[in-house]
C-alpha positions in Angstrom: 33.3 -50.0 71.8 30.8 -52.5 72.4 31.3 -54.7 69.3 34.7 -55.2 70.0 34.2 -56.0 73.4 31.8 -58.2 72.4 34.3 -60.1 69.7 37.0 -60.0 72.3 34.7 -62.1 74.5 33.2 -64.8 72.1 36.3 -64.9 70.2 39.7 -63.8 72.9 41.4 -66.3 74.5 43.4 -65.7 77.4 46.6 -67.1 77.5 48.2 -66.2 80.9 47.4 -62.9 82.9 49.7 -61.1 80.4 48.7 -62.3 77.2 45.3 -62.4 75.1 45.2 -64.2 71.9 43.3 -62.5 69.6 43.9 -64.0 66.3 40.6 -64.9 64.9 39.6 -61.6 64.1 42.7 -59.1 64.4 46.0 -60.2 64.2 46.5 -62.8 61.7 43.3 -63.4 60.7 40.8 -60.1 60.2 37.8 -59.8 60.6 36.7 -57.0 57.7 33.0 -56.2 59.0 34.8 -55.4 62.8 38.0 -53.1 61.2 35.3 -51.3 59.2 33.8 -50.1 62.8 36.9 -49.8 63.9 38.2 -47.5 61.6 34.9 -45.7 61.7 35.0 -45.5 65.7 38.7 -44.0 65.2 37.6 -41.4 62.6 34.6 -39.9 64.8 36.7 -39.6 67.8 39.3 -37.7 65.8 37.3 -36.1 62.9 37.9 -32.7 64.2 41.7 -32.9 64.9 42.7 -31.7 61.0 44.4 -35.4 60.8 46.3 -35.7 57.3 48.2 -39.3 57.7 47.7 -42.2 59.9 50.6 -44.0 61.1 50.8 -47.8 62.3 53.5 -50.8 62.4 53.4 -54.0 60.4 51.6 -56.0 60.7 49.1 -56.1 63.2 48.4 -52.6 63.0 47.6 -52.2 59.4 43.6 -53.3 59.3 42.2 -50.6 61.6 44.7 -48.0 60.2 43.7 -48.1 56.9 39.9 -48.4 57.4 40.3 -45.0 59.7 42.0 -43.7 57.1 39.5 -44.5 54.8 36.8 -42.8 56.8 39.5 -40.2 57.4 40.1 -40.0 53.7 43.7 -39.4 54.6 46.2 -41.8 53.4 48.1 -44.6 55.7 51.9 -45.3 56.4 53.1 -48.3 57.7 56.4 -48.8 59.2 58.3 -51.9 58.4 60.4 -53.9 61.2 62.7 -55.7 58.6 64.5 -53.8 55.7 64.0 -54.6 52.0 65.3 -53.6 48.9 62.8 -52.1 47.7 63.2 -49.5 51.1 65.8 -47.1 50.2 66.4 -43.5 50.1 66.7 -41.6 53.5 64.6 -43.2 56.4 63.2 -42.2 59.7 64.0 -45.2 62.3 63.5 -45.9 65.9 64.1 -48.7 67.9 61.0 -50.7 69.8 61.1 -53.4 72.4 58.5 -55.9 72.2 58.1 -57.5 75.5 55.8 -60.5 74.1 58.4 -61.7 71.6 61.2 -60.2 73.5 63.3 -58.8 71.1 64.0 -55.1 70.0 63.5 -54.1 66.4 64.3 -51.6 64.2 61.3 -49.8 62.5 61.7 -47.5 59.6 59.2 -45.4 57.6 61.1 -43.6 54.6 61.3 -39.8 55.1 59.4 -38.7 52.1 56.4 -40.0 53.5 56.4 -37.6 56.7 57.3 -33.8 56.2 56.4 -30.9 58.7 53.0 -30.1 57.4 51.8 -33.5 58.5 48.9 -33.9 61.8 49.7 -37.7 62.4 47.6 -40.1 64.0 49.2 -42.8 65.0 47.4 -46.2 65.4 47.9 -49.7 66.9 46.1 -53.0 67.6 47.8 -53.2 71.4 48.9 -50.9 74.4 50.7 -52.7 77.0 53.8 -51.4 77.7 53.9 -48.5 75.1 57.1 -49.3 73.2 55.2 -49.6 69.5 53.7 -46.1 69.9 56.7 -44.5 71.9 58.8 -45.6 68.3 56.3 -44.7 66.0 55.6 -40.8 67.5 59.7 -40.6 67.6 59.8 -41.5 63.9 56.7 -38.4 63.6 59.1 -35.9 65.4 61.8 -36.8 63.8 60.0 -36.0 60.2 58.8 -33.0 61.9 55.7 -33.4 61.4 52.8 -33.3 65.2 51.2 -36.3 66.8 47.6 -35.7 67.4 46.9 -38.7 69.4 47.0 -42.2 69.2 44.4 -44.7 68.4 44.3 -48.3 70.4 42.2 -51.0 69.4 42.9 -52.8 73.0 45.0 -51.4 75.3 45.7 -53.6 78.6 45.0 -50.8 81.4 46.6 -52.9 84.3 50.3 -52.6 82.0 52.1 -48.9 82.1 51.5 -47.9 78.6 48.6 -45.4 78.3 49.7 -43.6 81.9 53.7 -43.0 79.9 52.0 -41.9 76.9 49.6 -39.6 79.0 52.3 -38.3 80.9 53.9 -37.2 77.5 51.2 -34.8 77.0 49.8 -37.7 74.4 46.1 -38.1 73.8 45.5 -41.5 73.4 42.1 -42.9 72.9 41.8 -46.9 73.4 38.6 -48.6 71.8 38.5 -51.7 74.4 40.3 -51.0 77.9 41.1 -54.1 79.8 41.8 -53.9 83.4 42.4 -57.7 84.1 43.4 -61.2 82.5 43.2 -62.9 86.1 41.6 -66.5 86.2 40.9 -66.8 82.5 39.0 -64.0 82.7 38.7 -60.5 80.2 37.6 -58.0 83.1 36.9 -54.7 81.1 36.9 -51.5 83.0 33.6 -51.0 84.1 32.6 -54.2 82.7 33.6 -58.2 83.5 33.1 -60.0 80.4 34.4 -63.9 80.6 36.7 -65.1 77.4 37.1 -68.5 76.3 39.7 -70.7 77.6 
């Protein structure tokens, strides 16, 4: 998606060869105009798949979920890492490592929200080492309901992720694919594009 490649570029900043910072425009603050086309990008791929609920984790995850599901016209389910009171009633959980804050959390979506009937897409702002999306497609199985694929809005190709989730028999489709953070540098695949540092 060119736009977003184009935002990762003028506004990314590479941290180590691990890490991009992308908090100008996705994960703390959000860019509206760019999860708009985002969401819109996610519907056309999937706008034949029969998709009746969109699936994500807070927080990052909830911008481009609920614009595809607005272009989807489907309704959006977030599941929350930290229990509340207001969370009650019998819940779907799974446990997820996440290897940039490293620590494993417990997400939960409550059960009534998922039932057998349901073609789920499942959506998230990163891929890396496919932990988020592993958790969230056990907590669709386990509400019986069928994973149609999973949406990425930047999936780092040179960490495991996508090729587990392929393996799985998953379809996932990834909006930016990086192949490299080396020297400062957002290498795209098929496309070098230098961030700011």
């Amino acid at each position: 998606m060119k736009l977003l490649e184009e935002t990762i570029k003028k506004d990314g900043l590479v941290l180590n060869e691990n890490v991009l910072k992308v908090d100008s425009f996705l994960n703390h603050q959000i860019d509206p105009k760019l999860m708009i086309e985002i969401g819109k990008e996610f519907a056309e791929r999937f706008a034949n798949e029969g998709i009746t609920k969109i699936i994500t984790i807070e927080s990052s995850g909830i911008a481009p979920a609920v614009m595809a599901g607005y272009h989807l016209n489907v309704p959006v389910v977030f599941a929350r890492k930290r229990k509340s009171l207001t969370l009650t009633g019998e819940l779907l959980t799974a446990s997820v490592h996440s290897f940039t804050k490293n620590e494993t959390s417990e997400i939960s979506i409550a059960k009534k929200f998922i039932n057998e009937n349901d073609r789920v897409l499942v959506i998230d702002d990163f891929l890396a080492n496919g932990q988020a999306a592993l958790g969230l497609v056990e907590i669709v199985k386990l509400g019986g309901a069928e994973v149609i694929g999973i949406g990425i809005v930047i999936e780092k190709s040179f960490q495991p992720g996508a090729q587990i989730l392929k393996e799985q028999g998953l379809r996932v489709e990834s909006l930016a694919r990086i192949s490299s953070l080396a020297n400062g540098e957002v290498t795209f695949i098929n496309k070098k594009v230098e961030a700011l540092v």
